[in-house]
MDTraj code that builds the backbone (N, CA, C; nanometers):
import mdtraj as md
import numpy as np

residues = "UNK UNK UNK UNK UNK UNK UNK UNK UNK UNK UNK UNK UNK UNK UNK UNK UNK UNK UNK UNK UNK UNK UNK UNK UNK UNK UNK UNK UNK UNK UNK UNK UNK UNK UNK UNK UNK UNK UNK UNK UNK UNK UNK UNK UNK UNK UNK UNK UNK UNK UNK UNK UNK UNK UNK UNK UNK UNK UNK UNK UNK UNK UNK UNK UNK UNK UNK UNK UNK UNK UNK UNK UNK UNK UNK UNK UNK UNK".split()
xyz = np.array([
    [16.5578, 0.8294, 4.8007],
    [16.5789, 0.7992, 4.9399],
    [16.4580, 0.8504, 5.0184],
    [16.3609, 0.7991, 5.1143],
    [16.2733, 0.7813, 5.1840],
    [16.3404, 0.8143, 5.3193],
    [16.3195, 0.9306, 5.4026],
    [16.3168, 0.9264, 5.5730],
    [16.2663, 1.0006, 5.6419],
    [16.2761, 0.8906, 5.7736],
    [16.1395, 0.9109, 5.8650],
    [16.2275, 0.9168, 6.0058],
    [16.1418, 1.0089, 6.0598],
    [16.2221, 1.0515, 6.2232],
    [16.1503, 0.9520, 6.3368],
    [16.1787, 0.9097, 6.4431],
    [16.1068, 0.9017, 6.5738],
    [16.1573, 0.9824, 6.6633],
    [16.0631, 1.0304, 6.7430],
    [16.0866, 1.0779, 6.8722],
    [16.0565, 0.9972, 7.0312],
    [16.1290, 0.9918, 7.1438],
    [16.1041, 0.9536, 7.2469],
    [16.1585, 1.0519, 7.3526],
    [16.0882, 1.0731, 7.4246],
    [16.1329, 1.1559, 7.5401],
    [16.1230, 1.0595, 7.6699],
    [16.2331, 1.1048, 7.7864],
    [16.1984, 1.0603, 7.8886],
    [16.2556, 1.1651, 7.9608],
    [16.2135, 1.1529, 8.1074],
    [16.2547, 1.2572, 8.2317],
    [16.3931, 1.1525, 8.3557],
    [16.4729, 1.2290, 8.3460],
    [16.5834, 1.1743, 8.4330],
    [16.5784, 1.2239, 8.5608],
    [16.5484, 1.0990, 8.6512],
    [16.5156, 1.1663, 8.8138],
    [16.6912, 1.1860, 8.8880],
    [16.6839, 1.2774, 9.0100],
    [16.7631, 1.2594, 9.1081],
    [16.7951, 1.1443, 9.1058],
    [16.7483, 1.0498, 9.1045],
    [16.7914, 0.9060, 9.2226],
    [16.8583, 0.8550, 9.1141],
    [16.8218, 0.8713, 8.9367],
    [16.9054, 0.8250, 8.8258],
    [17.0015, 0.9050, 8.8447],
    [17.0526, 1.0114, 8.8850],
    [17.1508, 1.0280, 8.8692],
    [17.2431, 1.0399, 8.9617],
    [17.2404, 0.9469, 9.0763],
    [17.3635, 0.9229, 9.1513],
    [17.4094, 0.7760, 9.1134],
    [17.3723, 0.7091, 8.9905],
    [17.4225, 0.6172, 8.9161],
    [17.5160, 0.6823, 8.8672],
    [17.6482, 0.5324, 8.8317],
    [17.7846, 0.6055, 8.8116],
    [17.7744, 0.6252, 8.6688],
    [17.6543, 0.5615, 8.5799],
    [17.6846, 0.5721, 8.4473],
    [17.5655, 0.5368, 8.3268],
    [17.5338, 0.5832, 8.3177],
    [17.4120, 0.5664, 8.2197],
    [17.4030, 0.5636, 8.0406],
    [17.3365, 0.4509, 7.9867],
    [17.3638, 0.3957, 7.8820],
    [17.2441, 0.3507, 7.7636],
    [17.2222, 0.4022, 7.6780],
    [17.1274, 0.4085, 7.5922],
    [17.1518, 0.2787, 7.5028],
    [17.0884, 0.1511, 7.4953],
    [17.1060, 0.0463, 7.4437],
    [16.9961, 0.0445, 7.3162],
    [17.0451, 0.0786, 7.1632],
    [17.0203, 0.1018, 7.0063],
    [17.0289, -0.1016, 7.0023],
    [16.8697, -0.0903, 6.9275],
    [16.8735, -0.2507, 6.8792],
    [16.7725, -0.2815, 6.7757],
    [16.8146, -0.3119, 6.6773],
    [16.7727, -0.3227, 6.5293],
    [16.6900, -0.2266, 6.4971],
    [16.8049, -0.1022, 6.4625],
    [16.7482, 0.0272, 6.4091],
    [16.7700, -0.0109, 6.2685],
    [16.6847, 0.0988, 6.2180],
    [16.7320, 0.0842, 6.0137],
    [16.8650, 0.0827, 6.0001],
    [16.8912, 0.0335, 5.8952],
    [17.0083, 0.0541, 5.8047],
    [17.1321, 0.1854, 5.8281],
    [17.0582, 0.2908, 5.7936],
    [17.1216, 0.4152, 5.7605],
    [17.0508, 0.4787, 5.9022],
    [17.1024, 0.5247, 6.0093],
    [17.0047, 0.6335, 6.1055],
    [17.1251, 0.6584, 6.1586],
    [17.0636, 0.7809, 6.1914],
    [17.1215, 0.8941, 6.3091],
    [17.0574, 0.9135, 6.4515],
    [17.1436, 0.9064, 6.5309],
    [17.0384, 0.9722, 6.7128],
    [17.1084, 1.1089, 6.7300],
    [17.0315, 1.1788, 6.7335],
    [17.0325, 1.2851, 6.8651],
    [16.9974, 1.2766, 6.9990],
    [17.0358, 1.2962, 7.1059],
    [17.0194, 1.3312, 7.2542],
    [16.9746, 1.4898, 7.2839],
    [16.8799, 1.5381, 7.3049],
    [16.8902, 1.7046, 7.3460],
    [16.9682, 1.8152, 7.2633],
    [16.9734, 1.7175, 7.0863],
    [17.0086, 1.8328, 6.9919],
    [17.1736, 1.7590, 6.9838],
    [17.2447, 1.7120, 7.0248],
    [17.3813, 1.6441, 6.9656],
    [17.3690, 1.5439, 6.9595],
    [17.4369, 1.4881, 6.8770],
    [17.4680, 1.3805, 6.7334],
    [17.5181, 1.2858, 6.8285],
    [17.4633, 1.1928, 6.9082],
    [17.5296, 1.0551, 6.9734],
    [17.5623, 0.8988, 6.8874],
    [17.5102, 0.8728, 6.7737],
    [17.5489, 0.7532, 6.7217],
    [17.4974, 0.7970, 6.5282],
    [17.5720, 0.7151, 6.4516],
    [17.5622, 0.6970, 6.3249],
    [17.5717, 0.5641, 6.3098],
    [17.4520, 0.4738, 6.3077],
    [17.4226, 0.3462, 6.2536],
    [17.4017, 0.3288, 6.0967],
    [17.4836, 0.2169, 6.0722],
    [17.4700, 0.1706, 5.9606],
    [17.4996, 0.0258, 5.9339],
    [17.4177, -0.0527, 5.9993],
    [17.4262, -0.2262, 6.0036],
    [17.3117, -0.2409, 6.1117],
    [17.1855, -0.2467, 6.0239],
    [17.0925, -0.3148, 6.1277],
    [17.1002, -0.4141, 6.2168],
    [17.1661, -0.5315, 6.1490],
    [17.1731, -0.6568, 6.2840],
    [17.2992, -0.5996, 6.4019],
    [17.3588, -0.4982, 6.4344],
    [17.4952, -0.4894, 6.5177],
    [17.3705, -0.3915, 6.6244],
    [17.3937, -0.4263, 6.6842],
    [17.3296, -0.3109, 6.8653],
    [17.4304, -0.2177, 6.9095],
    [17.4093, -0.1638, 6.9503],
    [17.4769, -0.0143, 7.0452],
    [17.4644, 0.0442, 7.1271],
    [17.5265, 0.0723, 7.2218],
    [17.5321, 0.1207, 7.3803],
    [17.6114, 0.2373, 7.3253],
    [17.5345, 0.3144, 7.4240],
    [17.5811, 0.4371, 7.4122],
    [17.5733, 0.4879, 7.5204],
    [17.7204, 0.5412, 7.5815],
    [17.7567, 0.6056, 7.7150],
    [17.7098, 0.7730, 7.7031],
    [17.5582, 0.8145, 7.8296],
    [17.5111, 0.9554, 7.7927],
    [17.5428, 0.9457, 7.9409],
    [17.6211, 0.9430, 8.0263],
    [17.6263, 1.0150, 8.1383],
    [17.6561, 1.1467, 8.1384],
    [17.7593, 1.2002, 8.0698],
    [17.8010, 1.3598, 8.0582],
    [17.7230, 1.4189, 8.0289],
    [17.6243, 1.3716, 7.9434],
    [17.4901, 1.4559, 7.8933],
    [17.3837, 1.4409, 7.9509],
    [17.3493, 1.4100, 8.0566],
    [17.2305, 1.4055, 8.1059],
    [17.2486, 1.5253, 8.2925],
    [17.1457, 1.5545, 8.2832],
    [17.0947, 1.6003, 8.4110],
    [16.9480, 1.5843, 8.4227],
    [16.8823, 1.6475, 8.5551],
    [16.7732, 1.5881, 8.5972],
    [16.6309, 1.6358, 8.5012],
    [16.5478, 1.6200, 8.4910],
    [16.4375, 1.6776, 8.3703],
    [16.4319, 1.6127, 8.2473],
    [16.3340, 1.6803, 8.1105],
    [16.2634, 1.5751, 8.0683],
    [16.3955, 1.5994, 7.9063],
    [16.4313, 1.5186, 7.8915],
    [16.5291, 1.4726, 7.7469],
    [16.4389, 1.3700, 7.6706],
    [16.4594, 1.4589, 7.5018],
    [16.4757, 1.4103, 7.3810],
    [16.5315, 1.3456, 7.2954],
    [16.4818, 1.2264, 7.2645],
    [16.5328, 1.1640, 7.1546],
    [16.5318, 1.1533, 7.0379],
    [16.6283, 1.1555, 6.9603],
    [16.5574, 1.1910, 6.7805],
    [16.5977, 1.0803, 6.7203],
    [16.5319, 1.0103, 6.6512],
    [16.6073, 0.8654, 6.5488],
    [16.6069, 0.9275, 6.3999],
    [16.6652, 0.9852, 6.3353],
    [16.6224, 0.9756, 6.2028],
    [16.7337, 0.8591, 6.1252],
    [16.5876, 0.8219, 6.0078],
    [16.6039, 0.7069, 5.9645],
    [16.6382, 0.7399, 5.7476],
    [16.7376, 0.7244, 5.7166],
    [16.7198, 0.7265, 5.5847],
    [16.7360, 0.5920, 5.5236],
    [16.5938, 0.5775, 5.4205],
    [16.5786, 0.4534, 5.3793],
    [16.6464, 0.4213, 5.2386],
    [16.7129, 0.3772, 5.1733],
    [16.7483, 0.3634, 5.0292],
    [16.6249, 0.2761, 4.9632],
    [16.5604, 0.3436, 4.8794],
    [16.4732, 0.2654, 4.7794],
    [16.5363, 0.2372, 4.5964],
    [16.5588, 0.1279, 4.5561],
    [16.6181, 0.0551, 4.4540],
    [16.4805, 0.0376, 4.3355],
    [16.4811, 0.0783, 4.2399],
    [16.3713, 0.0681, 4.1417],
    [16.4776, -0.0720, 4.0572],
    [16.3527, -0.1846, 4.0456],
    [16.4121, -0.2705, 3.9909],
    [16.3737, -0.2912, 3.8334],
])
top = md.Topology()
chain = top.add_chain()
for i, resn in enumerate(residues, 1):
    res = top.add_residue(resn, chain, resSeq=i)
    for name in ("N", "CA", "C"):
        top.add_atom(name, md.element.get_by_symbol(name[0]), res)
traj = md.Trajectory(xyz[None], top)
């Protein structure tokens, strides 16, 4: 098994957060991956073609948040 992380950060302003609800939209991630948000476990993908929204309003406040993708790849020796 082969895996590889990404990272993305972004900064959440005031003005994002007098929105009633904020939503992280996952779209053709690997196979097998995991997200973290700021260190907790928000989604376990496992079906590349299916997308995912993910409700982070409770978890967010204003300043700069982390994203973690890790990706485990299955490699098949034929």
């Amino acid at each position: 098994m082969k895996t590889g992380i990404s990272k993305k950060s972004f900064t959440v302003s005031a003005e994002q957060m007098k929105y009633d609800d904020a939503v992280i939209f996952f779209e053709g991630l690997d196979t097998h991956a995991d997200i973290f948000l700021n260190g907790s476990h928000i989604l376990r993908s496992q079906n590349m073609f299916t997308g995912h929204k993910v409700p982070v309003k409770n978890m967010l406040k204003e300043g700069k948040k982390t994203c973690f993708i890790y990706v485990s790849i299955l490699l098949y020796k034929q």
